[in-house]
N, C-alpha and C positions, 0 to 999 in steps of 0.2 A: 504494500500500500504506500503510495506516494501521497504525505502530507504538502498539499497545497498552502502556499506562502504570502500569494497576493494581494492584490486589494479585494477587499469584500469578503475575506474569509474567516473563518472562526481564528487564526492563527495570528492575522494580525489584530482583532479587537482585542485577544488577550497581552500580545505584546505593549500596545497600548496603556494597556491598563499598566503594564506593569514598568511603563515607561512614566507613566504619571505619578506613583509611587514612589518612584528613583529618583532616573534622570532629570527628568523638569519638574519634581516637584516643589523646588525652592522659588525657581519664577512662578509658577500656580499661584502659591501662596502669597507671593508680594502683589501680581498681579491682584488677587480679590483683596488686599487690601490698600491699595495706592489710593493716592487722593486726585481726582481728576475738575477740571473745570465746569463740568456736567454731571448732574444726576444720573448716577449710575447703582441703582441697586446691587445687592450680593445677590441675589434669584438671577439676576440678568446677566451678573460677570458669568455665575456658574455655567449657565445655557450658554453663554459663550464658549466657554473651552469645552462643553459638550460639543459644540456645534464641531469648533476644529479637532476633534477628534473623531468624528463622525470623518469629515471631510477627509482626515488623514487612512480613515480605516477605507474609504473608496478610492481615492484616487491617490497616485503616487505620487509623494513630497522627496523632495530634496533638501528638506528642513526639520531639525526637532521640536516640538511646540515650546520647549524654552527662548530658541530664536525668536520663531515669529511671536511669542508674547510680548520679548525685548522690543518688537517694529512697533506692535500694537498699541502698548505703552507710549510710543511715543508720540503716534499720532493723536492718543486719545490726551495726552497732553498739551494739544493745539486745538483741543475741540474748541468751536467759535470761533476761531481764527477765520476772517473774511476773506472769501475766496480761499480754503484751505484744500489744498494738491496734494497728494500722495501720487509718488510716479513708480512703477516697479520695472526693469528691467532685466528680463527674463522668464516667462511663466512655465515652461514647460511644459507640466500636463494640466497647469491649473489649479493647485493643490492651494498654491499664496496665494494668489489670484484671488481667490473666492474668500479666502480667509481675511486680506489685506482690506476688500470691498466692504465686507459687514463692519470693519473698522472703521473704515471710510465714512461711511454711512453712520454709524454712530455719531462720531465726531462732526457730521455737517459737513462732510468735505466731499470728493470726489478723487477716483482711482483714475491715471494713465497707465496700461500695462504693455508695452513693447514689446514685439518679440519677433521672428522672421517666422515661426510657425513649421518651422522646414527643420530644425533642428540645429545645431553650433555649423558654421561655413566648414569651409575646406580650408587647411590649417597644417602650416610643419611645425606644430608647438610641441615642444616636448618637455614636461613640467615632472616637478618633485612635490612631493608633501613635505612639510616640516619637519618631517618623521624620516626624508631618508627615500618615502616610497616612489617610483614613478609612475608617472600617468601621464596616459594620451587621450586627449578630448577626439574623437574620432569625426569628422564631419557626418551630419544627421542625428549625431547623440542626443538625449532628452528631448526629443521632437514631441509636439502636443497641438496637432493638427486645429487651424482656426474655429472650426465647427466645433469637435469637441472641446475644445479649451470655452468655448460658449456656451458649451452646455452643460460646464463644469459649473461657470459661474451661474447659470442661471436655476439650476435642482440647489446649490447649496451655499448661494453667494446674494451679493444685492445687482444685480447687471444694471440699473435703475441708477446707478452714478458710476458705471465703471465702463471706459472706454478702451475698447481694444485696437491698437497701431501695429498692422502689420507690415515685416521688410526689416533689410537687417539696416543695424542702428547707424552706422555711417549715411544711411539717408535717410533715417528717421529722425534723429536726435536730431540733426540741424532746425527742422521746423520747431522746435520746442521753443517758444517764446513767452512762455507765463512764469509765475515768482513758483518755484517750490518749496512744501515743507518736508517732508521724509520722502527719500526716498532711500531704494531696496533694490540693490546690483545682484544676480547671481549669473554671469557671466563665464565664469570659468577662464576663458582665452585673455592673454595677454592684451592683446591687440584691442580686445571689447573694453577690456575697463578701462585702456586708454581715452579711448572712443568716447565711453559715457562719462569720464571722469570731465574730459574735457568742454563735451557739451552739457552736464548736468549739475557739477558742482557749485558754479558759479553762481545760479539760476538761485541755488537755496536762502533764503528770506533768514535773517537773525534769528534765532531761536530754531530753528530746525536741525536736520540730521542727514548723512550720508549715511545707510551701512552698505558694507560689502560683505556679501557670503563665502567671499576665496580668499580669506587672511588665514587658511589653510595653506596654500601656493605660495613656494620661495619666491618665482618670480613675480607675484604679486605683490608680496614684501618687500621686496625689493626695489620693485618699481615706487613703491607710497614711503621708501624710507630718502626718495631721493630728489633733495631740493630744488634743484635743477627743472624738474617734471612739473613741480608743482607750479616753480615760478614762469619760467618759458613756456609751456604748453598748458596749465592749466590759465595760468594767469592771476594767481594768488600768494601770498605766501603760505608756506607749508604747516599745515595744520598741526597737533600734538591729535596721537593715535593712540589711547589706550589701549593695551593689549598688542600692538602692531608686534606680531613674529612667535605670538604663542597665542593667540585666538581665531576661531575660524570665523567665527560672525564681529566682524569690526564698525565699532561707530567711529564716522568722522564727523565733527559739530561744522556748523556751517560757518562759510569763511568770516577771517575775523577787517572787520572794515578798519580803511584807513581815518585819519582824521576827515578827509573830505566825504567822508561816508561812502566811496568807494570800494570796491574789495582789491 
């Protein structure tokens, strides 16, 4: 007998469980009790992290719900914020997507989620983990076709404020012209968090946040350890990285302005 492992099966709602237990159970619990700028009952957090656990037991995430609590958190900390953006870059099969939007939607805001829909480009990247290990982002990996990824968000998301951009991000990212507050890279490729870093960071409003999901990846650490990137190519100066070279989900706070209120 082959024990089936995927989404929707008995095997993942117990790992779950026993992920919520463990792993994420310390953001759980800071989660139901943070103080946010909207009525937010304890009945309501709770159906929330039901909800992303629901989401996570169907469709396949590339995140542990401690991360996406970490995103959630912060958005739900700008709630009221006028004209308040959440951008994600990256969906996959949908998994943050959906999760990222009922945030969105809480908070009064509205979700951008980018993605080519086709899966990571074609690519001679050849990356290490922190850890030593290698990996090859293969072109077409994490693919999550436009259809489904809409019908991700729409059985277990809010699609009612969340907009889907398809196309890869070197021609996506340039139209982006509105102020952001959080946004949420999981890119993998070198060449993409260039990409987003350079059309997205700048765009974030005071009080907002960058994360990136590959503070796993040397040469991603690499690349955000070096001032050079930040200042000529992003066009900032280089931010302070918590965690930069032992955390895989990394916040960057939004640039810090100069006296003329420029970044």
């Amino acid at each position: 007998m082959v024990l089936r492992r995927g989404p929707g099966t008995p095997y993942r709602r117990l790992k779950s469980l026993q992920y919520l237990a463990g792993r994420d159970r310390a953001a759980v619990l800071a989660f139901l009790a943070a103080r946010y700028p909207i009525p937010l009952p304890l009945v309501q957090r709770v159906d929330l992290v039901r909800r992303f656990v629901s989401i996570t037991n169907h469709v396949r995430a590339y995140h542990t719900q401690a991360e996406i609590l970490t995103v959630v958190d912060r958005i739900l900390r700008l709630a009221g914020r006028d004209g308040l953006t959440v951008l994600e870059a990256g969906c996959a099969k949908g998994s943050s997507t959906a999760k990222l939007s009922l945030a969105a939607r809480l908070a009064g805001g509205r979700l951008l989620a980018f993605d080519s829909f086709r899966g990571l480009p074609e690519n001679d990247e050849r990356h290490r983990h922190l850890d030593g290990r290698r990996v090859h982002f293969r072109a077409g990996a994490f693919t999550g076709r436009l259809p489904s990824v809409q019908r991700t968000v729409a059985r277990f998301g809010a699609p009612e404020v969340c907009e889907l951009r398809k196309g890869w991000f070197a021609d996506t990212l340039p139209a982006v012209t509105e102020p952001l507050d959080v946004v949420l890279l999981d890119v993998d490729l070198l060449a993409s968090t260039r990409i987003c870093m350079t059309h997205l960071y700048p765009r974030i409003r005071p009080g907002g946040v960058l994360f990136s999901q590959d503070g796993h990846l040397r040469a991603t650490v690499a690349l955000l350890r070096e001032p050079g990137f930040w200042r000529d190519e992003v066009g900032v100066e280089p931010p302070e990285i918590p965690g930069l070279g032992t955390a895989k989900l990394l916040e960057i706070p939004a640039p810090r302005l100069r006296p003329d209120g420029s970044v």
